[in-house]
N, C-alpha and C positions, 0 to 999 in steps of 0.2 A: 255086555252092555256097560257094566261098571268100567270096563278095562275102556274104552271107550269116551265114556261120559270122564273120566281121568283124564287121559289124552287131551280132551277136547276143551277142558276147565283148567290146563296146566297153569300155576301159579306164575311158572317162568315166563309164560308167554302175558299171558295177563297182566300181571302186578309187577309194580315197581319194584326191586332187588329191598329182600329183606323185608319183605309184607308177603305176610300169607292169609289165604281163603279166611282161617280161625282168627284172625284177628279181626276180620270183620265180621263174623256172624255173631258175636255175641255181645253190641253194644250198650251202652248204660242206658237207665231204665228213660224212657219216652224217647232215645235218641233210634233212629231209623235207617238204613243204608240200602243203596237200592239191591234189589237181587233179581235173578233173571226171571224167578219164578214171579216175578208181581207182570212180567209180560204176558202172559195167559190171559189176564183179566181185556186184553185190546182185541182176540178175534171174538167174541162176544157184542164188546163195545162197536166193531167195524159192522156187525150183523144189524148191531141199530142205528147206527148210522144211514147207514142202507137203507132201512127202514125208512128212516124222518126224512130222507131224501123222497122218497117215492109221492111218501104225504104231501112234503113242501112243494114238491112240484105241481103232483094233480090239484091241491086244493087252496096255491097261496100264488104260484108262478103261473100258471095258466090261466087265472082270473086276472091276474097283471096285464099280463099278455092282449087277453080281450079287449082291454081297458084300452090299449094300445093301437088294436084293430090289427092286432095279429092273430092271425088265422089258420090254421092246420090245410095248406093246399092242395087241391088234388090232383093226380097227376092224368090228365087231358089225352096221351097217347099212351097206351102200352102198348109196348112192344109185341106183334104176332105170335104167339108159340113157334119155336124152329126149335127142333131139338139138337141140330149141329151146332146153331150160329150159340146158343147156350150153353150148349160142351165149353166153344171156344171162349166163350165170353164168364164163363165160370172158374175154369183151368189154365188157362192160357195165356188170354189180356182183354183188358174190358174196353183200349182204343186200339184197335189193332192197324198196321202200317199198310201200304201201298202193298207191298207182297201179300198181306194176311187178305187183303179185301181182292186183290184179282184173284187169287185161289176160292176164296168163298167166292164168290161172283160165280167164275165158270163151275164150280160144284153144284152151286143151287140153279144156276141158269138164272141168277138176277142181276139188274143191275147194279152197276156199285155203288150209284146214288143211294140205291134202296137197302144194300148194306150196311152203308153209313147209317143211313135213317135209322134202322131196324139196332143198330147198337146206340143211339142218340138217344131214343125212347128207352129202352133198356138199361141204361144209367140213370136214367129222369126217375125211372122208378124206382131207385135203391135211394133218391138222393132223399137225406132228414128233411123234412118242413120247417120252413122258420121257426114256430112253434115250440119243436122239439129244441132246437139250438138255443133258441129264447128261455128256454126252463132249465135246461142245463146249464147254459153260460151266469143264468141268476143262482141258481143253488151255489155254482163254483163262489161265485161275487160274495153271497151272504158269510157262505163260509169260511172263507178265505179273511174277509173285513172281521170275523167275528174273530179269530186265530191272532190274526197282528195285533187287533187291539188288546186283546189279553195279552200276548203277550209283553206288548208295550205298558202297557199295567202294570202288569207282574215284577217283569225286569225293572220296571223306573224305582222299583221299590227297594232292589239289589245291589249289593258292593260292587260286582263283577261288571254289571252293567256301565259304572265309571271308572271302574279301575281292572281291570283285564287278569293283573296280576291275581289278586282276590279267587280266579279260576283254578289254582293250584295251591293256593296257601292250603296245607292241612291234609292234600293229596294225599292218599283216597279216603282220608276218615270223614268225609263231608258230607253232613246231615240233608239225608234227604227231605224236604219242606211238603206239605198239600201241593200249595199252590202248582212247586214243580212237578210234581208226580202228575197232576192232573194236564198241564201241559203240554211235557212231552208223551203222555198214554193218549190224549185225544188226538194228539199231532199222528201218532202211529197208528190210530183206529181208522184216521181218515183215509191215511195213503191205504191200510187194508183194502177199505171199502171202494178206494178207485179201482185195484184190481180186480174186486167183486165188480161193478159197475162196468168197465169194459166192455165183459161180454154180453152189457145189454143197452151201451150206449150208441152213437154214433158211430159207425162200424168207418175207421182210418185203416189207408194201407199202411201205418206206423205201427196196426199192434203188437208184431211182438218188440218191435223196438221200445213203444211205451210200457209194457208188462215187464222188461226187462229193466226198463229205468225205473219204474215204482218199486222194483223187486229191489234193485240198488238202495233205492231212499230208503226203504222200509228195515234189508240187511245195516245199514248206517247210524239209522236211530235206535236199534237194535242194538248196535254193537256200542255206541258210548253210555249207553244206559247200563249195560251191563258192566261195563268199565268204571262207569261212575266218573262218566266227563260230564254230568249233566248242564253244570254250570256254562260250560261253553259250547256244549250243544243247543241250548236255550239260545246263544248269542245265535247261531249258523242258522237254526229254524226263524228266527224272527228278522233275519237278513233278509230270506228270499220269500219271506211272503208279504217282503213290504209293497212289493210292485206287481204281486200276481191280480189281485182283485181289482187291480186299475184297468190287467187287459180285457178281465172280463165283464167291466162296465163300463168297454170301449164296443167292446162287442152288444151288449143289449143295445146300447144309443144306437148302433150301425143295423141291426135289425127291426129300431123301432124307427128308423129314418133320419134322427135327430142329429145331423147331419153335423151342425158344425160341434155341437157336445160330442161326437163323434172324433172329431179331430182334435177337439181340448184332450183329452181323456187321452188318443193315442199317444201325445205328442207330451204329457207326465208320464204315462208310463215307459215310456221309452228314457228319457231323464231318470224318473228315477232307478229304473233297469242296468244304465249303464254307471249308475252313482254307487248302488248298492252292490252289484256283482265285478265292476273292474277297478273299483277307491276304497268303499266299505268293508270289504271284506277280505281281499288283500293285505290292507295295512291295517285293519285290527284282529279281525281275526284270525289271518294267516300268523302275523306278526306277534301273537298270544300264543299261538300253539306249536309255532316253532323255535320262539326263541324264550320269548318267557318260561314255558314249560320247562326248555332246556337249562336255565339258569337255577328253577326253584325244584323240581321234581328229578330231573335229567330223563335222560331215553330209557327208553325198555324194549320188548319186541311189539307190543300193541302200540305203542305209542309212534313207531314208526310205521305201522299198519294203518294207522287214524291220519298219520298226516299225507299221508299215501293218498289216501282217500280223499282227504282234504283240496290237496292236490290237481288230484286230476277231472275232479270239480271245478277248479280255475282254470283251467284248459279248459272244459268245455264252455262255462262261460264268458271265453274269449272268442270261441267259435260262435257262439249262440248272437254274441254282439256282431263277430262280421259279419255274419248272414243278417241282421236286423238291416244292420248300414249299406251289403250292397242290397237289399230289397227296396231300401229307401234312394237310394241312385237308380236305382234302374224305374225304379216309377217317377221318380224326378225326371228321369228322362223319355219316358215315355208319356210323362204329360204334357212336355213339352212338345215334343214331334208327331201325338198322334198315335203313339203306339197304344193305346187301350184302346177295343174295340170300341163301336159306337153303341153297343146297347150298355156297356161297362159305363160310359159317360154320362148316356141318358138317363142310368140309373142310379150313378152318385154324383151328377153336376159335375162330372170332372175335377175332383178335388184331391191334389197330393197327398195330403195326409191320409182323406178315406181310401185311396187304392195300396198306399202304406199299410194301410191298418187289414185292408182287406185282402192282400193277398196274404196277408196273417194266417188271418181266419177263414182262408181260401173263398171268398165270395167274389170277389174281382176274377173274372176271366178275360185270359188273354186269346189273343188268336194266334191258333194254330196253324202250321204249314199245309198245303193242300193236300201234301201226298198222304195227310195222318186220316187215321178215319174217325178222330175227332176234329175234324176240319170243315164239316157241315156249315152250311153259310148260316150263320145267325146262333152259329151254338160255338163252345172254345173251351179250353179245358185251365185249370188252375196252374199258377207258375210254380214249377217242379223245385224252386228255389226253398218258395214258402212252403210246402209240405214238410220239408225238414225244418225249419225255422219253430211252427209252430208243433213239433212232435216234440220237443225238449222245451218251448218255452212255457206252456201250459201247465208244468208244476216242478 
């Protein structure tokens, strides 16, 4: 284990050439540096997180909700017991194609209408209640608004905050402060807690892609705390939660009906989304840790590991903007020609921005080809575009 825990803490990989482990652990008297062991203290923190979520929901979102005349709805058809069409609908695929539904058909000896039916009801039943989305989407909201403005607090108060350089002056001897410790430990208590939360939220066919991505964020904040990047990981974390709490007080207005605050709300956080992840961060932050760094610290093997990382974060949120952009073409063009079904219309006025916003948040359904056996006349499945869209944009 020690031959190991050596390995795995090599100075060379770590630290900047000519800095060792011993010269940081033993700083002058009230000065502080971060060390990996103060990360312990976050799966505790994520356990009450967890906690104060469950609270805020039952007893602060859910009364919101009522207020709202939002309601926990029932679902009106379940599906018959069949213990094959469940096999299939369990294992298998839960819209199954023109081959899948003539095979069940002559199997059970029904018709394929009533196969369709019999899996249309049987999704109705899996599917959240508004409700549920409702108290989820305000905890993310509360959360999320309570994280930026700290951290816009905290930072407004910082050198690094106006001067980028500031983030390497003194590399790695940099006092670690409260204010920051408590920032980035709460920042990585939360992302815990969405992994804990997961397996008992809204059940997405993204999960393990989103388990995957929080494991990402969580290894990330992890790894510059330990590093002692904190100062410009403080800048990275307070980048991307500038625009999260906008999607998801685009989403309560959208479930509470509030129709055109629906579309205000979509149409900043889309602004500020593409301001903060393809101008803000690019050209500051990228721009501090690539060249800055290089000029006042120089390279090491983590530091080419972090911008690594850094990296291929701006790649995906270049992908994350094309998909926003063509989701928003393609429902700009389907408001115009009629491609949203008629009950998707009746239910949001036909509004581009709301079908923008809702094939987000998968509420908008399109209509499906006949031969699908999500092709039920009055029922439609979600654009397969926005499922990925919203599986990376959400945190």
């Amino acid at each position: 284990m020690a031959a190991l825990s050596a390995w795995f803490w090599n100075e060379r990989f770590w630290l900047p050439h000519n800095v060792t482990w011993a010269d940081l652990a033993d700083p002058a008297p009230g000065v502080e540096y971060p060390k990996a062991r103060h990360l312990l203290s976050v799966l505790p923190l994520a356990v009450g997180i967890f906690a104060v979520r469950i609270l805020f929901e039952r007893f602060i979102a859910s009364p919101c909700a009522f207020l709202l005349h939002i309601h926990a709805a029932s679902v009106h058809w379940r599906a018959t017991p069949n213990t094959v069409l469940e096999k299939v609908f369990t294992s298998i695929t839960k819209c199954p194609d023109s081959r899948h539904l003539d095979g069940l058909s002559k199997q059970l000896d029904w018709d394929v209408r009533k196969v369709q039916r019999w899996f249309r009801h049987r999704r109705n039943q899996d599917k959240p209640s508004i409700l549920t989305k409702f108290c989820e989407s305000m905890w993310r909201l509360i959360f999320y608004l309570f994280m930026f403005t700290y951290g816009i607090c905290f930072l407004w108060q910082c050198p690094w905050m106006w001067d980028t350089h500031h983030c390497w002056y003194n590399y790695p001897y940099q006092v670690l402060t409260p204010g920051l410790y408590h920032y980035y430990v709460t920042e990585l208590g939360f992302y815990w807690s969405l992994m804990f939360s997961q397996f008992t939220d809204i059940k997405r066919k993204d999960f393990p892609i989103m388990f995957i991505h929080h494991l990402a964020t969580v290894s990330l904040i992890s790894f510059s705390y330990a590093n002692n990047m904190l100062r410009v990981g403080s800048l990275v974390m307070c980048v991307h939660d500038a625009s999260d709490f906008l999607l998801e007080a685009a989403k309560l207005a959208n479930y509470a009906k509030y129709q055109r605050l629906c579309d205000f709300l979509f149409v900043l956080f889309a602004v500020v989304f593409f301001i903060t992840r393809l101008v803000i961060y690019p050209l500051w932050i990228l721009n501090t840790t690539l060249f800055e760094s290089w000029e006042i610290i120089g390279p090491y093997p983590s530091w080419w590991l972090f911008n690594s990382l850094l990296l291929v974060l701006q790649v995906l949120h270049v992908i994350w903007s094309y998909l926003i952009a063509g989701i928003a073409y393609k429902a700009l063009v389907r408001g115009k020609v009629g491609g949203i079904s008629s009950q998707a219309l009746s239910g949001w006025k036909g509004s581009v921005a709301a079908q923008l916003f809702s094939g987000l948040s998968r509420d908008v359904r399109l209509s499906s080809s006949p031969g699908s056996g999500c092709a039920t006349q009055g029922h439609s499945e979600t654009c397969p575009e926005a499922t990925l869209a919203l599986s990376w944009l959400c945190d």
